[in-house]
C-alpha positions in Angstrom: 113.6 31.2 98.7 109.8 31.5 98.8 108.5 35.1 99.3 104.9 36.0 100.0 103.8 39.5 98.3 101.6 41.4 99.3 98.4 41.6 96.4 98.2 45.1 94.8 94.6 45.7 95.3 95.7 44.9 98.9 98.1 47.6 99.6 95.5 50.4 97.9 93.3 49.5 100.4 95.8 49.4 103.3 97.3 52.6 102.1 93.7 54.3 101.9 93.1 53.3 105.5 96.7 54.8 106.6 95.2 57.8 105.0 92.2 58.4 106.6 93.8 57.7 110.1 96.3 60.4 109.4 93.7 62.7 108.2 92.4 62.3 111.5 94.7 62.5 114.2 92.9 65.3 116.2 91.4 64.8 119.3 88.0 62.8 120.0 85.1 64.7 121.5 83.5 63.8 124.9 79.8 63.5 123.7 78.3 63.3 120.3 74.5 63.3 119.9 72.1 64.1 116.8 69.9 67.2 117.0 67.9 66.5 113.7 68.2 63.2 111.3 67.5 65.0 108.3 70.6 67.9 108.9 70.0 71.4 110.1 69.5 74.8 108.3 70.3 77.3 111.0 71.7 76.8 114.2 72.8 79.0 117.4 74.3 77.5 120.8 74.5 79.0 124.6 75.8 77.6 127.3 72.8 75.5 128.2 70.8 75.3 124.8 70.7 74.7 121.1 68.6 76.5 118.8 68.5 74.6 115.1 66.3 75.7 112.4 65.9 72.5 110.5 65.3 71.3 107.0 61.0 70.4 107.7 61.0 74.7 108.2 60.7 74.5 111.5 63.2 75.8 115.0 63.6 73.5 117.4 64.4 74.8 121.1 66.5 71.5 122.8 68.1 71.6 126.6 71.2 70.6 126.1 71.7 68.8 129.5 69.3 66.3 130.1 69.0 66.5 126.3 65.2 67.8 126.0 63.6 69.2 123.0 62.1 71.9 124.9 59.6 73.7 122.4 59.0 73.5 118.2 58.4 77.0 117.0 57.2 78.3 113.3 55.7 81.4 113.1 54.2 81.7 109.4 53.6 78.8 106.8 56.9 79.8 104.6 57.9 76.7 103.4 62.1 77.9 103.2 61.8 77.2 106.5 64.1 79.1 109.5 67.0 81.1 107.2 68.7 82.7 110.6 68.0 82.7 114.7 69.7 83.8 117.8 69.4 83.4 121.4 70.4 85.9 124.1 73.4 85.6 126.1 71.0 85.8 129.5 69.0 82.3 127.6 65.7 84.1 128.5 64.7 85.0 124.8 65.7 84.0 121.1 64.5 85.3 117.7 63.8 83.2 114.3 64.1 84.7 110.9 62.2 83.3 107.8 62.6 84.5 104.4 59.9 87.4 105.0 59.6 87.7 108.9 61.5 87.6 112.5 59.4 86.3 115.9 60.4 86.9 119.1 60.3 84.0 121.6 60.7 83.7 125.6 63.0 80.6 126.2 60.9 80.0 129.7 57.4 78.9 128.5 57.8 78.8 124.8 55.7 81.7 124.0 55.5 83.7 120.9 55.6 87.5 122.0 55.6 88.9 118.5 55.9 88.8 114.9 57.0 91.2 111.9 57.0 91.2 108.2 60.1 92.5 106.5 60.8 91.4 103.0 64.3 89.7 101.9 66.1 88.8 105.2 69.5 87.5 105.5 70.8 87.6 108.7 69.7 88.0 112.5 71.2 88.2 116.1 69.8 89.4 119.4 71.0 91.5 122.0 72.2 89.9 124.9 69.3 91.4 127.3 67.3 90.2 124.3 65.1 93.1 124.3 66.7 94.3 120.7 67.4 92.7 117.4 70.4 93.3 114.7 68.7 92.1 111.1 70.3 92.3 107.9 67.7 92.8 104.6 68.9 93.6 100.8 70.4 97.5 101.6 70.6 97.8 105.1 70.8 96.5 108.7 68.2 97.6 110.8 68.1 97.5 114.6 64.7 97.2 116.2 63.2 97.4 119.4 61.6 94.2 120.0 59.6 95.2 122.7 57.6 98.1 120.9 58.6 96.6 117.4 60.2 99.9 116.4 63.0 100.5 114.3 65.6 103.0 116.1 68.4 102.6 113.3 68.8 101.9 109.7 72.5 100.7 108.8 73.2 101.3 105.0 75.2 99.4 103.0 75.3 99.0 98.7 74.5 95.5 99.0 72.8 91.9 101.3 73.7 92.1 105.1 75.0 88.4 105.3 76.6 88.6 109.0 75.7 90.5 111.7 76.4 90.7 115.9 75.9 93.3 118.4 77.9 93.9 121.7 77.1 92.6 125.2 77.5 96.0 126.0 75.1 97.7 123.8 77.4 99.8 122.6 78.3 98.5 119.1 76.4 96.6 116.0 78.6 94.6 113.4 77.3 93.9 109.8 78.8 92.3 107.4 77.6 92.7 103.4 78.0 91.3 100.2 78.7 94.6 99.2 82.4 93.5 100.4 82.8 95.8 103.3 81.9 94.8 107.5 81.0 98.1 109.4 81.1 99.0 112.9 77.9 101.0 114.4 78.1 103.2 117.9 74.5 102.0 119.4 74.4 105.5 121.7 73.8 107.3 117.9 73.1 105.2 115.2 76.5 106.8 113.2 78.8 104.4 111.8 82.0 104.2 113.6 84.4 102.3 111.1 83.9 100.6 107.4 86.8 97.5 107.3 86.7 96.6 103.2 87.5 93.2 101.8 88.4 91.3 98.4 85.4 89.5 98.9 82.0 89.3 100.4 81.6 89.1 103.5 80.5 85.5 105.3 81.2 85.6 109.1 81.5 88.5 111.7 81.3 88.5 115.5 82.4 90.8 118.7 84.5 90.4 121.4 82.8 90.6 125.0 85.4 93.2 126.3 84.5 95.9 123.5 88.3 95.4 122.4 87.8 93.0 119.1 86.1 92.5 116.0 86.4 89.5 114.1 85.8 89.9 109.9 86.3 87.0 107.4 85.3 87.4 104.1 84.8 84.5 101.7 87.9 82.6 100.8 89.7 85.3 102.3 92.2 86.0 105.7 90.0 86.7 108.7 91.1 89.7 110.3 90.7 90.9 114.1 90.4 94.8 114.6 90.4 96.7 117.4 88.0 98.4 118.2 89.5 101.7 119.8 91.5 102.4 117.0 89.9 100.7 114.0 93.0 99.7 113.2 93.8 96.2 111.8 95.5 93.9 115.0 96.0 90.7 113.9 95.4 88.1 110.6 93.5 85.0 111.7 94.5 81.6 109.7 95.8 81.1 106.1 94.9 83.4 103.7 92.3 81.4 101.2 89.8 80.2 103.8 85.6 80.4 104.9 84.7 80.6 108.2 80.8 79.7 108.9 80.9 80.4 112.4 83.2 82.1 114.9 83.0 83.2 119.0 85.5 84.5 121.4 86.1 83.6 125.1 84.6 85.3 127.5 87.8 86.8 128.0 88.4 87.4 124.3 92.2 85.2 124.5 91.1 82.9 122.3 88.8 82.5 119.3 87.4 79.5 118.1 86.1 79.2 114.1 84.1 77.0 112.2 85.0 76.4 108.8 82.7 75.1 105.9 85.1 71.8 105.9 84.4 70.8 109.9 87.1 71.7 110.8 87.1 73.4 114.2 90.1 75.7 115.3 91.1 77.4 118.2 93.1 80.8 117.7 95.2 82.9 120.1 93.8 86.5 119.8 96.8 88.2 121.5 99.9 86.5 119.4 97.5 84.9 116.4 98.6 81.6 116.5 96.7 78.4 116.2 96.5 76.6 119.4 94.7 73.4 118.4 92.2 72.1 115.5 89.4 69.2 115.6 87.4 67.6 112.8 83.4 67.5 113.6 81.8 64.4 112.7 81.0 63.5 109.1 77.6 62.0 108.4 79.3 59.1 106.5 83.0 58.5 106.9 82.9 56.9 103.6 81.9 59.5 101.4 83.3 62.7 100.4 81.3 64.9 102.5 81.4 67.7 104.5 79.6 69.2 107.6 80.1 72.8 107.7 80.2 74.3 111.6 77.0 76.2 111.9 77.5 77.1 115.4 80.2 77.3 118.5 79.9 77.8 121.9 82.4 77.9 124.8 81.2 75.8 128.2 82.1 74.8 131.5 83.8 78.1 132.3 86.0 78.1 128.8 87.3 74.5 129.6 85.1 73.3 127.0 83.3 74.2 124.0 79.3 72.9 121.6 79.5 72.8 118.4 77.0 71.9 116.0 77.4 71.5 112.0 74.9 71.1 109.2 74.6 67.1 109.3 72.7 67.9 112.9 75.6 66.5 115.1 76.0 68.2 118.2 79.5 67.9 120.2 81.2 68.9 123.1 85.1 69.3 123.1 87.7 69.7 125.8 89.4 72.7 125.2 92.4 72.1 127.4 
């Protein structure tokens, strides 16, 4: 009896396509578009925009719906380019950091209200009135007064201020440091209100909108939720050797969604810690062993749906539900 085999160049390939299917069994997003050919630097996401500092040294303002680039800022001639940026949570102002200075933008008309020189900076976010601004340098955080351009705290720690947020309250600042510890500020007095130490530095920190969490992850390290009242440690977030790049509660702090350095998107449970679903972000090239790390998330649509945006440029939204 004749039988036909199968050549065994053949079944490598067939069993290296099995593989990538199975390696990508998560859902599909609803839209996919690119922000910026060449990849992105920086990026920051609201409910209606995208802010993307990209690899020419340059931020780029775009509406997300129409798609619009709305305004292409650069306030000195630093060729790094755009190292951190932020836009409010009312979308009326956003900051851009270079190595060596922050400006201050209105989202409306595009305008440039200011501009500062501090040496060494790391990190930046904006308050969500956007009349203040959280910047991490070498030592220290310090929060600053846009408006009159005046420092009103200095946040000490022993080394870089990678990570930082502040409250949509006011009430709190959260820096995160090299120096392996995150710290909790009271914004009615400048004092610091808790030190959370880690194995290792940190990479990613962010708030909860309810003044009830804090989210920490150090690198290749558990991320850990806090609360806030107590300082006490409330729940472990994911498997234990992990990076998040980028991280943002709901706006009724239930879930969490992180970005990870490996695109993969997941979102977490806040109140039992469980993982309630992951995607994969787009890959420049399928073919290649490559990676887009997740920049920047944002939930949409009332928490129904989320943005993300990752290094390669891509932006996405994703059903949440």
């Amino acid at each position: 009896m004749n039988r036909r085999t199968t050549p065994y160049p053949l079944i490598i390939l067939l069993l290296g396509f099995a593989l990538i299917s199975g390696c990508d069994l998560t859902e599909k997003p609803e839209k996919t578009t690119r922000l910026a050919e060449n990849g992105v630097f920086s990026a920051n996401l609201s409910e209606h925009y995208a802010l993307i500092g990209t690899l020419t040294g340059h931020a780029e303002l775009w509406q997300l719906k129409p798609k619009s680039l709305l305004h292409k800022w650069q306030h000195t001639d630093d060729s790094a380019g755009i190292i951190g940026l932020d836009i409010s949570s009312n979308e009326e102002y956003a900051v851009t950091a270079e190595k060596n200075s922050i400006a201050w933008w209105r989202v409306s008309d595009g305008i440039l209200l200011a501009v500062w020189s501090l040496p060494d900076i790391y990190s930046v976010s904006i308050s969500a009135d956007g009349q203040y601004a959280l910047v991490g340098l070498i030592d220290k955080a310090i929060y600053l007064a846009l408006e009159y351009g005046r420092t009103l705290y200095a946040f000490r720690h022993d080394d870089i201020v990678v990570a930082s947020d502040l409250s949509d309250s006011g009430l709190y600042a959260l820096t995160g440091s090299e120096d392996h510890s995150a710290k909790l500020w009271d914004l009615t007095n400048g004092r610091l209100k808790y030190s959370w130490r880690h194995d290792n530095k940190l990479a990613t920190v962010a708030l909860g909108h309810g003044d009830r969490y804090a989210l920490t992850s150090a690198v290749l390290s558990q991320s850990r939720l806090w609360d806030i009242v107590s300082g006490e440690a409330y729940k472990n977030i994911g498997p234990q050797r992990t990076t998040l790049s980028a991280a943002v509660f709901s706006a009724d702090d239930k879930y969490l969604l992180a970005g990870h350095i490996s695109q993969r998107i997941e979102l977490w449970n806040t109140e039992n810690g469980s993982l309630e679903k992951f995607w994969r972000a787009k890959k420049a090239d399928a073919w290649r062993p490559t990676a887009a790390t997740i920049l920047a998330l944002a939930f949409v649509s009332n928490g129904k749906k989320f943005n993300s945006i990752a290094t390669n440029g891509y932006l996405q939204r994703w059903r949440r539900q």
